[in-house]
DRENDREN-253883 format. One record per atom (N, C-alpha, C, O): atom name; residue number from 1; x, y, z. Coordinates in steps of 0.02 Angstrom, whole numbers, padded with zeros to 5 digits. Layout:
REM residues N
a / k / xx / yy / zz
CA / NUM / X / Y / Z
...
END
This chain:
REM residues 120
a / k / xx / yy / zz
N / 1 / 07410 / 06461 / 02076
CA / 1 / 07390 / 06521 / 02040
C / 1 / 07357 / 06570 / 02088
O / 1 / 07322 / 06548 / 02134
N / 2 / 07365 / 06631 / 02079
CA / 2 / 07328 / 06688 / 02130
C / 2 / 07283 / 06707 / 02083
O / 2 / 07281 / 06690 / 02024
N / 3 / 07217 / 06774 / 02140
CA / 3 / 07175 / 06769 / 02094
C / 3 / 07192 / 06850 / 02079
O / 3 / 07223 / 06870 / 02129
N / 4 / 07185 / 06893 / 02041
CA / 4 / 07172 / 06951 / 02035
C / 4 / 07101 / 06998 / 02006
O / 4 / 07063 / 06976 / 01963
N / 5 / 07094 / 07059 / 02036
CA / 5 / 07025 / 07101 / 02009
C / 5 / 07057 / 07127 / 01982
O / 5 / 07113 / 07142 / 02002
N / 6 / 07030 / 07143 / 01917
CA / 6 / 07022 / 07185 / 01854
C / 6 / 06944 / 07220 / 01857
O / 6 / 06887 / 07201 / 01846
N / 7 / 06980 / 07287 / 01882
CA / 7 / 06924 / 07327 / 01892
C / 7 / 06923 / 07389 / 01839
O / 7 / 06971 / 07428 / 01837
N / 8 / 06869 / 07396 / 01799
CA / 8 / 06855 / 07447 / 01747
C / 8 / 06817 / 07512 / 01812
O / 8 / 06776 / 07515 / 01858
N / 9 / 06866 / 07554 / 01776
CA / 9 / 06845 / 07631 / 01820
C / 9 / 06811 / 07666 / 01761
O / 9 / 06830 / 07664 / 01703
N / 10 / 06751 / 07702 / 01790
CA / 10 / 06719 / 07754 / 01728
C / 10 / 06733 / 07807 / 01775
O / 10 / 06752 / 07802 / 01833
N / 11 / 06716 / 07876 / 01729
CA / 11 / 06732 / 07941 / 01747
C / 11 / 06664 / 07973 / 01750
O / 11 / 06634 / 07957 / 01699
N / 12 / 06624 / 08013 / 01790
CA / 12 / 06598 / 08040 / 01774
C / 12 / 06586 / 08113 / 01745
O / 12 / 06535 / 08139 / 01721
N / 13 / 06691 / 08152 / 01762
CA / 13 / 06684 / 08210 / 01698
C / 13 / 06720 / 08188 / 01638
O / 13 / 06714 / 08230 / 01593
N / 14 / 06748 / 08151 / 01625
CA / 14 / 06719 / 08123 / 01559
C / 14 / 06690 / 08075 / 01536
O / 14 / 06717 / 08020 / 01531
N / 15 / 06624 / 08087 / 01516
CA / 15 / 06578 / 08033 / 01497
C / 15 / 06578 / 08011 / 01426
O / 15 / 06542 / 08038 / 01383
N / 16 / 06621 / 07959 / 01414
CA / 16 / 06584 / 07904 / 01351
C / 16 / 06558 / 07956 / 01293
O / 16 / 06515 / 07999 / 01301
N / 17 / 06585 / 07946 / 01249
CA / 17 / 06539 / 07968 / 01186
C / 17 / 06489 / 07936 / 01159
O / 17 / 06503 / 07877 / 01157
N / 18 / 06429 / 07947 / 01134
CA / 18 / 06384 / 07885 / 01140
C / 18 / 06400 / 07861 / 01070
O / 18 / 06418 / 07890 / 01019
N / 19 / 06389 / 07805 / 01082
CA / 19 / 06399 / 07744 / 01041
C / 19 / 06343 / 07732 / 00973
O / 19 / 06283 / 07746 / 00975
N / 20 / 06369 / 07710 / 00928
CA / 20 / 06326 / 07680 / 00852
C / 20 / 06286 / 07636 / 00890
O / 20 / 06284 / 07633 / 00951
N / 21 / 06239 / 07588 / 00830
CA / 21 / 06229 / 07536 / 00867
C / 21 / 06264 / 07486 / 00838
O / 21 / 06257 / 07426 / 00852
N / 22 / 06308 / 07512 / 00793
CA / 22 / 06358 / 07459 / 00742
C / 22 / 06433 / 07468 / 00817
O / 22 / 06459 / 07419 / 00844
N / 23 / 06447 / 07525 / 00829
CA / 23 / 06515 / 07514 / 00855
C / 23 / 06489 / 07483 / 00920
O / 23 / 06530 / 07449 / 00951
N / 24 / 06433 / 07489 / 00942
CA / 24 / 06429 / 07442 / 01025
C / 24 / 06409 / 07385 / 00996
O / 24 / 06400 / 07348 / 01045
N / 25 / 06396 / 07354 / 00947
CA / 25 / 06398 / 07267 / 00911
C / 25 / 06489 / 07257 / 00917
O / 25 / 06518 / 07223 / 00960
N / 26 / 06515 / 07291 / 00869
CA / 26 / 06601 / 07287 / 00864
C / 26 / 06621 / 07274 / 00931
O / 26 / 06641 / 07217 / 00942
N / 27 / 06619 / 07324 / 00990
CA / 27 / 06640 / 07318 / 01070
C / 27 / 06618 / 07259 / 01108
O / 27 / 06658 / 07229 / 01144
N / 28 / 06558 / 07242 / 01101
CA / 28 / 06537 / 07171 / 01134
C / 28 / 06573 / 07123 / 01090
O / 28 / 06597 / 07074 / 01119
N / 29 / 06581 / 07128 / 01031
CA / 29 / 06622 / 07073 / 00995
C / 29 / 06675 / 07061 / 01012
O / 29 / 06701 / 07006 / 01006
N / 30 / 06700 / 07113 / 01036
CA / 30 / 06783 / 07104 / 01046
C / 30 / 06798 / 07116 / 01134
O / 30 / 06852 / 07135 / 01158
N / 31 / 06729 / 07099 / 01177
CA / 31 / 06750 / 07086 / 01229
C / 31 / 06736 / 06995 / 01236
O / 31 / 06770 / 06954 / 01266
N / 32 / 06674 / 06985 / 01198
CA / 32 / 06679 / 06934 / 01195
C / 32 / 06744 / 06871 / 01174
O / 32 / 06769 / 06831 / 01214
N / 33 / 06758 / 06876 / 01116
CA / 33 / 06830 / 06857 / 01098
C / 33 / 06866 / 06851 / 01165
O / 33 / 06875 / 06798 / 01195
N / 34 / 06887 / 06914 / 01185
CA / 34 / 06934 / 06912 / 01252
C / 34 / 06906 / 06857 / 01322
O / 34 / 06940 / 06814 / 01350
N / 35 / 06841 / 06875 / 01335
CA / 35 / 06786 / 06841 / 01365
C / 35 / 06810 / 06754 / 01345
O / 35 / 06819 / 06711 / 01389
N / 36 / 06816 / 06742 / 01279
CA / 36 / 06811 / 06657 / 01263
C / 36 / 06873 / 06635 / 01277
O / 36 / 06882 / 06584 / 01309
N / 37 / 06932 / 06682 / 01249
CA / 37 / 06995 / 06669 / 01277
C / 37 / 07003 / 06652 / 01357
O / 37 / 07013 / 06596 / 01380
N / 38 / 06996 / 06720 / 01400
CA / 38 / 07008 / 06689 / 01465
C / 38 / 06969 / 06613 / 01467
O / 38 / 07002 / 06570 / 01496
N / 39 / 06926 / 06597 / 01450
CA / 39 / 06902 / 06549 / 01483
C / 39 / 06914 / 06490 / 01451
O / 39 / 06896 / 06438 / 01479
N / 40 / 06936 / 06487 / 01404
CA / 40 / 06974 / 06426 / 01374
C / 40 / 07062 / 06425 / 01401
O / 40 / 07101 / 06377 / 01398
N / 41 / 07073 / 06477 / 01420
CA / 41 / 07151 / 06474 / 01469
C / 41 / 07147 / 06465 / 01549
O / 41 / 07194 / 06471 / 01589
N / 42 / 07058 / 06446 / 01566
CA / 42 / 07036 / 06440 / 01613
C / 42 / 07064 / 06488 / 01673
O / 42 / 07084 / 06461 / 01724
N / 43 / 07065 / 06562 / 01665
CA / 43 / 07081 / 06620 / 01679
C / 43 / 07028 / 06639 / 01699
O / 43 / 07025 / 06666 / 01754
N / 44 / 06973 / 06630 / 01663
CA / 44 / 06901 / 06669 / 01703
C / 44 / 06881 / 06658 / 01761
O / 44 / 06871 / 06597 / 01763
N / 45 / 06863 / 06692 / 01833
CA / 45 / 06845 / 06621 / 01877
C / 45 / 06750 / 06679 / 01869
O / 45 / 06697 / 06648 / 01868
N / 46 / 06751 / 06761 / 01864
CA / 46 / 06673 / 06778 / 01863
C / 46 / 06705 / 06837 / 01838
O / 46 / 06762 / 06859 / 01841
N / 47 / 06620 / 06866 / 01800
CA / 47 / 06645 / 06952 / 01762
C / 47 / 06575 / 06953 / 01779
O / 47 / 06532 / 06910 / 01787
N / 48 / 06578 / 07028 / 01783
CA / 48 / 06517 / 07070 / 01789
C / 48 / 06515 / 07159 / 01768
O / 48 / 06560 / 07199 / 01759
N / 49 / 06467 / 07163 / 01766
CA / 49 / 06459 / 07251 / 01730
C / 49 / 06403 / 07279 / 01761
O / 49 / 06349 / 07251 / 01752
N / 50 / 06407 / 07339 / 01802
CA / 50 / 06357 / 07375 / 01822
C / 50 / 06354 / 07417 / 01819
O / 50 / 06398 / 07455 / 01800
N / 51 / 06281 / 07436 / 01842
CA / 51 / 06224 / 07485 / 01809
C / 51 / 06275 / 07557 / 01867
O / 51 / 06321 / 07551 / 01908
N / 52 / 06235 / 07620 / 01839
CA / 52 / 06261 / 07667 / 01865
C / 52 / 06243 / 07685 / 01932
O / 52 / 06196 / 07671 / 01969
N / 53 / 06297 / 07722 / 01939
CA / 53 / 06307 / 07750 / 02045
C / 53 / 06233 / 07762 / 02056
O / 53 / 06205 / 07724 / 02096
N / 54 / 06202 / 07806 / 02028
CA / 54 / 06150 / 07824 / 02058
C / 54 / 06089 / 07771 / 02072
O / 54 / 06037 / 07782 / 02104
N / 55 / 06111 / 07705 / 02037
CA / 55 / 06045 / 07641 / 02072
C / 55 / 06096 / 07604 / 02135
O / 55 / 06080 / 07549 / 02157
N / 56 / 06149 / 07634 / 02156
CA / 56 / 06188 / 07584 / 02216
C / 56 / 06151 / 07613 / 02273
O / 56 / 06110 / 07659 / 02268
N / 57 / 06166 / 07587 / 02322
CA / 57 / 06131 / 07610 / 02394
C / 57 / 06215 / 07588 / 02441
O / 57 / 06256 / 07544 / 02428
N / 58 / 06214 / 07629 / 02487
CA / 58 / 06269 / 07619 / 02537
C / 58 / 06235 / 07602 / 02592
O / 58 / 06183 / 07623 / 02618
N / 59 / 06282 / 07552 / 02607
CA / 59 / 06248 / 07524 / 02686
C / 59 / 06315 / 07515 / 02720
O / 59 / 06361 / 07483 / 02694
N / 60 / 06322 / 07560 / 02815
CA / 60 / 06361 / 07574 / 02868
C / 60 / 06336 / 07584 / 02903
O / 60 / 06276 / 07593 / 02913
N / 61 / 06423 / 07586 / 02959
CA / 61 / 06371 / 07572 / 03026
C / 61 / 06382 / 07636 / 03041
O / 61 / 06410 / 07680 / 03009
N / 62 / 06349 / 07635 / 03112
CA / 62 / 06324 / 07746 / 03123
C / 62 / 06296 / 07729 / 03191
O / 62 / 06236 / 07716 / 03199
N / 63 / 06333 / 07727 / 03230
CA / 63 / 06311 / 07758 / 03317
C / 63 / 06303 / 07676 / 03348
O / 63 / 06306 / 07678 / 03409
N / 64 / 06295 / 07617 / 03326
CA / 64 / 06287 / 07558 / 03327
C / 64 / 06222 / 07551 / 03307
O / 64 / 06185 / 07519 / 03345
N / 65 / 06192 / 07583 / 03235
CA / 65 / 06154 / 07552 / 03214
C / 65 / 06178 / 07536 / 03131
O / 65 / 06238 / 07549 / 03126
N / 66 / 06144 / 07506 / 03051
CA / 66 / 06165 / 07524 / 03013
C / 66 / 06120 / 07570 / 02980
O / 66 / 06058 / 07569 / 02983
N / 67 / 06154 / 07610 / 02948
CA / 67 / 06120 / 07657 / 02901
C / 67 / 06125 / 07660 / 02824
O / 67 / 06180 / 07657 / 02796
N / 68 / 06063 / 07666 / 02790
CA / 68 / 06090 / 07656 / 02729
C / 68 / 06061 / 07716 / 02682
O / 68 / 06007 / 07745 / 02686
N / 69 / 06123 / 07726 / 02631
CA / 69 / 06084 / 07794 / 02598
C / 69 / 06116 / 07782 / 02502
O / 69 / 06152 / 07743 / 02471
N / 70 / 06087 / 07825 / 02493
CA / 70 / 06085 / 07824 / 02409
C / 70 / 06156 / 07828 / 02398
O / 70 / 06204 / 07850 / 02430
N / 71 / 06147 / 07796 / 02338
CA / 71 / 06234 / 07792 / 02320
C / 71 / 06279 / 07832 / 02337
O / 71 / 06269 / 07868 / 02386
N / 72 / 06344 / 07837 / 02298
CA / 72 / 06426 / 07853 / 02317
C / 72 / 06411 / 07927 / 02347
O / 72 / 06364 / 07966 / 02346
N / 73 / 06477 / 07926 / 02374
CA / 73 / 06479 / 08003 / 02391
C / 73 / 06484 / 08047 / 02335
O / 73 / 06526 / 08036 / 02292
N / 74 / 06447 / 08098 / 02332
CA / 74 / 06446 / 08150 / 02285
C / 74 / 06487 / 08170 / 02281
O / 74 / 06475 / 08226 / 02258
N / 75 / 06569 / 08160 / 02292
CA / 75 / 06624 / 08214 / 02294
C / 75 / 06672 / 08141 / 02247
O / 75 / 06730 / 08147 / 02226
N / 76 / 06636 / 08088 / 02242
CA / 76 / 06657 / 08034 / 02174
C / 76 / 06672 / 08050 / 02105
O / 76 / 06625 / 08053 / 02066
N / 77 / 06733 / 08060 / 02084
CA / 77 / 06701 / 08063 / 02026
C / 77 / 06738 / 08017 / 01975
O / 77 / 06749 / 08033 / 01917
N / 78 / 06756 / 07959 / 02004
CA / 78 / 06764 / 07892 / 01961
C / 78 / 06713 / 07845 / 02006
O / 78 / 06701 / 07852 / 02066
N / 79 / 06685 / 07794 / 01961
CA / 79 / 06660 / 07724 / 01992
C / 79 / 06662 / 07692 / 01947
O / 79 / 06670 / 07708 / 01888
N / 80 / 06651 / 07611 / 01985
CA / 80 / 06690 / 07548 / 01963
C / 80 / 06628 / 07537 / 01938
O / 80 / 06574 / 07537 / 01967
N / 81 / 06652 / 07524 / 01851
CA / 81 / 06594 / 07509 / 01812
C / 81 / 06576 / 07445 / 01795
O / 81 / 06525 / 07435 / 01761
N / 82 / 06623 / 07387 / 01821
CA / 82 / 06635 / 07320 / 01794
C / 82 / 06711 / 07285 / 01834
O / 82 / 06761 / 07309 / 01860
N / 83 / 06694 / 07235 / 01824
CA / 83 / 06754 / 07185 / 01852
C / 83 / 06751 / 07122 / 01806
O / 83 / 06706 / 07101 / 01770
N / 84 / 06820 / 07097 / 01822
CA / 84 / 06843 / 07038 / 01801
C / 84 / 06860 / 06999 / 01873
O / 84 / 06851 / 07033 / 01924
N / 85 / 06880 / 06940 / 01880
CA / 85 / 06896 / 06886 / 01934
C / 85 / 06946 / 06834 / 01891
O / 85 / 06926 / 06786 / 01858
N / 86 / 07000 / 06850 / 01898
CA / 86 / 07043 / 06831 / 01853
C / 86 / 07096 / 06770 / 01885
O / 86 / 07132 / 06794 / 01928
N / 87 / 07109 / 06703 / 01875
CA / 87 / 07152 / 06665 / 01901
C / 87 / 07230 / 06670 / 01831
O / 87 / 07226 / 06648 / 01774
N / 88 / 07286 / 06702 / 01858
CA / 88 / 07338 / 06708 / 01836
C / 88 / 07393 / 06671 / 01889
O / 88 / 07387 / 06668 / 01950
N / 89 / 07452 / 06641 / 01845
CA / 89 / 07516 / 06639 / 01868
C / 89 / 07538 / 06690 / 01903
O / 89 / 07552 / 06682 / 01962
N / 90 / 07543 / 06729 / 01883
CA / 90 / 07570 / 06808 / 01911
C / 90 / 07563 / 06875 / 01882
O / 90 / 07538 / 06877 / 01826
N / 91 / 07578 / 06923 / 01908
CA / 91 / 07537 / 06991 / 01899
C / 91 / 07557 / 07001 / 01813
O / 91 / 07511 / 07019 / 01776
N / 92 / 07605 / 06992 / 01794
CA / 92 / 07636 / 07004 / 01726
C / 92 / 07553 / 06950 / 01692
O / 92 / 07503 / 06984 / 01679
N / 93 / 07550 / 06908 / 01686
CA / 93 / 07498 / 06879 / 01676
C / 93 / 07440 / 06899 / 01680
O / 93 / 07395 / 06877 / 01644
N / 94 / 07430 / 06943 / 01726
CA / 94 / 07349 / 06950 / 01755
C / 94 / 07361 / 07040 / 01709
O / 94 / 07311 / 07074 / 01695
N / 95 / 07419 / 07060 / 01694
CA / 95 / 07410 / 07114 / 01675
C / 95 / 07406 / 07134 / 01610
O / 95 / 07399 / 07190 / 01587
N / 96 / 07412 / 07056 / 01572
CA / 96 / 07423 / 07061 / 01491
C / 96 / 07332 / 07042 / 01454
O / 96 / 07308 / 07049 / 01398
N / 97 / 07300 / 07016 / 01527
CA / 97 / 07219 / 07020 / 01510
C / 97 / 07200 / 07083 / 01536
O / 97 / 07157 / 07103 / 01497
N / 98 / 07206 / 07113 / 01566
CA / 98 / 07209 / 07173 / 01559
C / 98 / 07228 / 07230 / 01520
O / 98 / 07194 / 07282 / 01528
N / 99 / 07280 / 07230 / 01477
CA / 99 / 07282 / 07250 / 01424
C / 99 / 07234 / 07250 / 01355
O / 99 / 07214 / 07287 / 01311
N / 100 / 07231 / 07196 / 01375
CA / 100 / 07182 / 07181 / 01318
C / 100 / 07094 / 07190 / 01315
O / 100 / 07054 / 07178 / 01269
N / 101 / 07082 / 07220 / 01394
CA / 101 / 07027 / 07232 / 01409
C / 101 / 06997 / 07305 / 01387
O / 101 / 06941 / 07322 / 01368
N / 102 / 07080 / 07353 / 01403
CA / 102 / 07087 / 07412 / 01415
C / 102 / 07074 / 07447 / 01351
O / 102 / 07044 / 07501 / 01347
N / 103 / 07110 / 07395 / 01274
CA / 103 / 07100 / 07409 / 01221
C / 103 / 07043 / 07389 / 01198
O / 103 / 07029 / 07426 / 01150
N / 104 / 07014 / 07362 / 01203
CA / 104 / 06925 / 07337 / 01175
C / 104 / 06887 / 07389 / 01215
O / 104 / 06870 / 07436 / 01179
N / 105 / 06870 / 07395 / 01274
CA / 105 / 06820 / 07451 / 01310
C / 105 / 06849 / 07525 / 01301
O / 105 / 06812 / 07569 / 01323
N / 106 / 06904 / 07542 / 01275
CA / 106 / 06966 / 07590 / 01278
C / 106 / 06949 / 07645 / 01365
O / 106 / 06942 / 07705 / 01376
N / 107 / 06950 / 07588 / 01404
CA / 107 / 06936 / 07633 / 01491
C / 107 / 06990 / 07579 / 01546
O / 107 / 07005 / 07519 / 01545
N / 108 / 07008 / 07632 / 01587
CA / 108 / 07058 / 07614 / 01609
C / 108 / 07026 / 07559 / 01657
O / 108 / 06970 / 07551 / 01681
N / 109 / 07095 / 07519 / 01661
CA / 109 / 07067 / 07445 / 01717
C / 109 / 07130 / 07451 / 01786
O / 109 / 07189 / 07468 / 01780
N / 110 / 07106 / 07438 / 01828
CA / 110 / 07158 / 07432 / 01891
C / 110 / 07163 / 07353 / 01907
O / 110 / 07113 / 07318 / 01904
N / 111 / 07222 / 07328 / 01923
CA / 111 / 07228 / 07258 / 01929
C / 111 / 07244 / 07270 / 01996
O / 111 / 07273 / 07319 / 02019
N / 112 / 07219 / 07210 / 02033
CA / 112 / 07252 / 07215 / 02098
C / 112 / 07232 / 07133 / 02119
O / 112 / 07184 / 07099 / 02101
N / 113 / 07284 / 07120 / 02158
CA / 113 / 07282 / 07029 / 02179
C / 113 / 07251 / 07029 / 02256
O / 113 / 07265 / 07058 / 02308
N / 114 / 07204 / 06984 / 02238
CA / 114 / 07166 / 06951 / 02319
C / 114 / 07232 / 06922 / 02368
O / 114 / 07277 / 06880 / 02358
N / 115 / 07217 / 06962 / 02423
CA / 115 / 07265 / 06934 / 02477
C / 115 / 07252 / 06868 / 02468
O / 115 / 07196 / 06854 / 02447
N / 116 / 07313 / 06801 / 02485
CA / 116 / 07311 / 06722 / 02487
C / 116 / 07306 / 06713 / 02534
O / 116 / 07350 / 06735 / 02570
N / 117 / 07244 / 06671 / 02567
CA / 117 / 07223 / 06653 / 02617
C / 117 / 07241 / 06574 / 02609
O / 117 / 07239 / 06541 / 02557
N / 118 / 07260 / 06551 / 02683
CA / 118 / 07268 / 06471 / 02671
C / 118 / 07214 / 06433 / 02645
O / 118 / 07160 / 06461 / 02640
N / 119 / 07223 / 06360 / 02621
CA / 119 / 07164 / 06319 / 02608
C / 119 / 07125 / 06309 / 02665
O / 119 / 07148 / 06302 / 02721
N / 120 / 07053 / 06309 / 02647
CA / 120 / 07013 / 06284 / 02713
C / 120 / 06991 / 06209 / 02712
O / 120 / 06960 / 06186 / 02760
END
């Protein structure tokens, strides 16, 4: 099995309508569901969701030292709001949990497969 990222992109010119506190109960419900599925098809291998650009910090290198400065470049205007770590058969596979991600959060997801590195 390969592994693939399922990466949720947010926008920052269009931002989210804000939420009930009934329809963000409904949305966690129905990521959860999806959430219990992968992992009873033992599909999950890690998920995560993070906080916004402006608490990231960038760290590079610069003259041979590193430098580090406040989040993304200001000329961003998507960032990765969340991931999946997904073990699928194949991309048709890794893309039908994805589907189903896309419709519960209704925000677009990019799938993309980890290069296969030999066993160590």
């Amino acid at each position: 099995m390969s592994q693939y990222l399922l990466s949720v992109h947010m926008s920052d010119e269009k931002p989210r309508q804000p939420m009930t506190d009934e329809e963000m109960r409904r949305g966690f419900a129905l990521v959860d569901v999806i959430e219990r599925d992968m992992r009873s098809a033992n599909a999950l291998v890690f998920s995560g969701r993070l906080l916004e650009p402006a608490r990231a910090r960038v760290v590079r290198p610069s003259k041979g030292r590193v430098k580090t400065t406040d989040g993304p470049y200001a000329e961003t205007k998507e960032h990765l709001g969340g991931f999946y770590i997904v073990e699928a058969h194949d991309l048709d596979a890794a893309l039908e949990w994805a589907s189903k991600v896309t419709v519960a959060i209704n925000t677009p997801i990019e799938v993309r497969p980890f290069m296969d590195e030999p066993p160590r």
